[in-house]
C-alpha positions in Angstrom: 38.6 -22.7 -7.4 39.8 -20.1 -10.0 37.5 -18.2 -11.8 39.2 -16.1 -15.1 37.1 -13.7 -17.4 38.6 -13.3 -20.4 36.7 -9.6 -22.0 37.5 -9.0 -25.5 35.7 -6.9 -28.3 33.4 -9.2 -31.0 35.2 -8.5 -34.1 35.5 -12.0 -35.1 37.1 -14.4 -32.5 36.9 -18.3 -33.5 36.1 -20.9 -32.0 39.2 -22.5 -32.5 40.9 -19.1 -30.8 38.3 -19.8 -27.9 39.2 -23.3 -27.3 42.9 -22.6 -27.4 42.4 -19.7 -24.6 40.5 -21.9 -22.4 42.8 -24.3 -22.7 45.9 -22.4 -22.5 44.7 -20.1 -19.2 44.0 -23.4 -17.2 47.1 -24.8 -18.4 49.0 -21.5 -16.5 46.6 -21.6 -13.3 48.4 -25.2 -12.8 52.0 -24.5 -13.9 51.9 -21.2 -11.9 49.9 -21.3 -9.1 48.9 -25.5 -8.8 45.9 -24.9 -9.6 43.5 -27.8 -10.2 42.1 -28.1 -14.0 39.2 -29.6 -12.6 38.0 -26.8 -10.6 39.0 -23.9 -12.8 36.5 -21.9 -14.7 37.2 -19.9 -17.8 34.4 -17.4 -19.0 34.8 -15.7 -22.5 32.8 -12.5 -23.0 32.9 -11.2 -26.1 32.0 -7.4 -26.0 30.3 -5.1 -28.7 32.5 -2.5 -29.9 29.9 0.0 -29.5 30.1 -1.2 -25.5 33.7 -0.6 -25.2 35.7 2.4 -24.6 39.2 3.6 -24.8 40.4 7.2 -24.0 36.8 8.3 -24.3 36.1 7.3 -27.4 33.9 4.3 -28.7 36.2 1.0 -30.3 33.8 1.4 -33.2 34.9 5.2 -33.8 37.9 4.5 -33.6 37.9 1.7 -35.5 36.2 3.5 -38.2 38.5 6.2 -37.9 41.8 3.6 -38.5 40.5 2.5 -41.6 40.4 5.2 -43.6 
């Protein structure tokens, strides 16, 4: 029974863009490992920037700091 948690920052991810990554992780649990579609579980969370860090820094900072 695979279990897959997708984390990704919430700057704007569809629902058409979560749909397709459901769809395409389950699709490579089977090809790759046999995995039955039936019993695997995708989980999307989708992650304030303010909540994520990279090299010490906040995603919004640095965010804010690629846009100028």
């Amino acid at each position: 029974m695979p279990y897959v948690n997708i984390k990704v920052t919430d700057e704007g991810v569809t629902n058409t863009q979560r749909r397709e990554l459901i769809s395409k992780t389950t699709t490579l649990l089977k090809d790759v490992l046999g995995k039955d579609p039936k019993t695997t579980f995708v989980v999307i969370d989708e992650v304030p920037t303010d909540s994520w860090g990279v090299a010490g820094e906040q995603v919004t900072d640095i965010r804010a700091r690629d846009t100028r």
